[in-house]
C-alpha positions in Angstrom: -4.9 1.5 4.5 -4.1 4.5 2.6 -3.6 7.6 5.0 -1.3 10.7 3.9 -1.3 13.6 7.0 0.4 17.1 5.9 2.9 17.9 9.2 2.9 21.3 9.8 6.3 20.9 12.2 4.4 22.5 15.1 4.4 19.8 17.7 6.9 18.3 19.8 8.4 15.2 18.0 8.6 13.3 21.1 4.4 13.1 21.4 4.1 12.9 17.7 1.4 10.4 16.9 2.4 10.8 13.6 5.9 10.5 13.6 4.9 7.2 15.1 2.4 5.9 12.4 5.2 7.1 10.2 8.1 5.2 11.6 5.5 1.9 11.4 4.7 2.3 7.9 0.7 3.3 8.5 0.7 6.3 6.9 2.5 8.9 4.4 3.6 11.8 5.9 4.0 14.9 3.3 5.9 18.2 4.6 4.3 20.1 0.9 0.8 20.5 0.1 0.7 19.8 -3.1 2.0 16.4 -2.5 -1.5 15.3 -0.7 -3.5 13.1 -2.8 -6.5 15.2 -4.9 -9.4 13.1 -3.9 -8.8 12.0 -0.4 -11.2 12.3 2.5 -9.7 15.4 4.0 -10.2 15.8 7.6 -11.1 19.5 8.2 -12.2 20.9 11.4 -13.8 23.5 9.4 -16.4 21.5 6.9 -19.9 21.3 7.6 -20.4 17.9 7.1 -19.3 15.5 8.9 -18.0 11.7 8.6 -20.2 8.9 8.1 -20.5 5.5 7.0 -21.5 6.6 3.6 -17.9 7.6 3.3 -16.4 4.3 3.3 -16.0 4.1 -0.8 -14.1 7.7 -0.6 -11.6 6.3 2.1 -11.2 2.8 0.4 -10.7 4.4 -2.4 -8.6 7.2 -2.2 -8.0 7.1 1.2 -8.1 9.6 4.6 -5.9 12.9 4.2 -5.3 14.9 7.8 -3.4 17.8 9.0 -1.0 17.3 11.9 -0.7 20.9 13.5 -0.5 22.3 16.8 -4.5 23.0 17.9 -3.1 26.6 19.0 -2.0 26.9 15.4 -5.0 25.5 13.4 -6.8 28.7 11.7 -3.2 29.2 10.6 -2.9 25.8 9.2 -6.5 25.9 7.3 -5.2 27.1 4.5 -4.5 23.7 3.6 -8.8 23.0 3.7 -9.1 25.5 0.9 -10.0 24.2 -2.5 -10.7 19.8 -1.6 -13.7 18.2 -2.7 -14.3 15.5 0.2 -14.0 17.3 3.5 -15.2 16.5 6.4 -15.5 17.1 10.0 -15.0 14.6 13.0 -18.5 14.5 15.1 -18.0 14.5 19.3 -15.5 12.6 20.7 -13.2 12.4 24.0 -9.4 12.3 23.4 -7.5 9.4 25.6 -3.6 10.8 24.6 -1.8 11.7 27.3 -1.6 15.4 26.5 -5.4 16.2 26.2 -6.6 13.3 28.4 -10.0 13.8 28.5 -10.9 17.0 26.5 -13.3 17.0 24.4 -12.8 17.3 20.3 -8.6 17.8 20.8 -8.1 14.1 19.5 -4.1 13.7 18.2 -4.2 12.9 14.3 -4.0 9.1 15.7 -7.2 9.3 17.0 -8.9 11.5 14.2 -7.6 8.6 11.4 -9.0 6.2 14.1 -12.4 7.5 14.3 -12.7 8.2 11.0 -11.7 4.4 9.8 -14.4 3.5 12.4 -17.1 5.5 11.6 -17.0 4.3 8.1 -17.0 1.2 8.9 -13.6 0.0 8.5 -13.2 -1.1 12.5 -10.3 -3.3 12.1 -8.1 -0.3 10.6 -9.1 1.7 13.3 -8.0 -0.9 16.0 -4.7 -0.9 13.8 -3.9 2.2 14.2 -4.8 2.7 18.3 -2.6 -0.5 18.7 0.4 1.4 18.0 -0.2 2.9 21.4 -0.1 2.2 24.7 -3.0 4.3 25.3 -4.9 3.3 21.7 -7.1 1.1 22.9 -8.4 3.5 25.7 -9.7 5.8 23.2 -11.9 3.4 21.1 -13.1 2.5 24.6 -13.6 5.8 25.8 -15.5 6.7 23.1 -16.9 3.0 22.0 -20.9 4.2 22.8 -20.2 7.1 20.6 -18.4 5.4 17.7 -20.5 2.4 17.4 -23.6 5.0 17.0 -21.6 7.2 14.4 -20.9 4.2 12.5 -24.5 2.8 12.4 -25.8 5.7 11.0 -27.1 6.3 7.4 -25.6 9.9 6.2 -23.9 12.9 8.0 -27.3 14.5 9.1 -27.5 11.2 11.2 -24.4 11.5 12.7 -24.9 15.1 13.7 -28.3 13.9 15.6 -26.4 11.5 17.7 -23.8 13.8 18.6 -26.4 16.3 19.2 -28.4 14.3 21.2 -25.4 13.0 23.1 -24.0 16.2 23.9 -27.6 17.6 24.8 -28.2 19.7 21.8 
């Protein structure tokens, strides 16, 4: 499981999902840019594609790169997103962490590495990662319909028509 997230010290350490992965030995955490790895699947909530299972070599190979920031603070953050190859955007999903319970697309970086392990196929990763909290396994639950459908789809495009059609679009 190869995961690096650039922490952008905007959140409070206490609800840090990643300070969390950190402290378990999941995932690298980098506090400079140009220590992210150059060919990672770079989770950007500004790409126009978005994850899908033909992702999976990418993220076995070089792994999933994300952005821990405060969502208040993300276009100032983005300047991260300029200049990556792989980029990609998370389709619709329902966070289940305590701070954004419920809201739509505000997923903790947790639950963004989560889904994204999932959707490309590589489940058991994803229930890895949500096991490290005590609300983990809400969110692949939450969300199972969802991700099940995202991960049995062919390309982005595909993944984009379920959430479309799930979200009435």
């Amino acid at each position: 499981m190869k995961v690096t997230v650039y922490h952008a010290d905007e959140c409070d350490p206490r609800k840090c999902t990643t300070a969390k992965l950190q402290r378990q030995g999941k995932i690298r955490v980098v506090n400079n840019m140009n220590m992210l790895p150059r060919r990672g699947l770079v989770l950007d909530p500004f790409s126009e594609k978005a994850v899908s299972p033909e992702d999976r070599e990418i993220v076995e190979k070089s792994g999933i790169v994300g952005l821990d920031c405060s969502w208040n603070k993300i276009q100032k953050s983005s300047v991260m997103f300029k200049g990556k190859k792989y980029h990609r955007l998370l389709p619709f999903l329902v966070a289940a962490n305590p701070t954004n319970y419920g809201k739509p697309c505000k997923l903790s970086t947790a639950e963004a590495i989560a889904a994204t392990f999932y959707i490309v196929g590589l489940k058991d990763n994803a229930v890895e990662i949500m096991s490290q909290f005590k609300w983990g396994p809400t969110f692949l639950e939450l969300n199972h319909e969802l991700l099940e459908a995202y991960s049995n789809a062919k390309t982005s495009m595909e993944v984009v028509k379920i959430q479309n059609e799930f979200i009435g679009g």
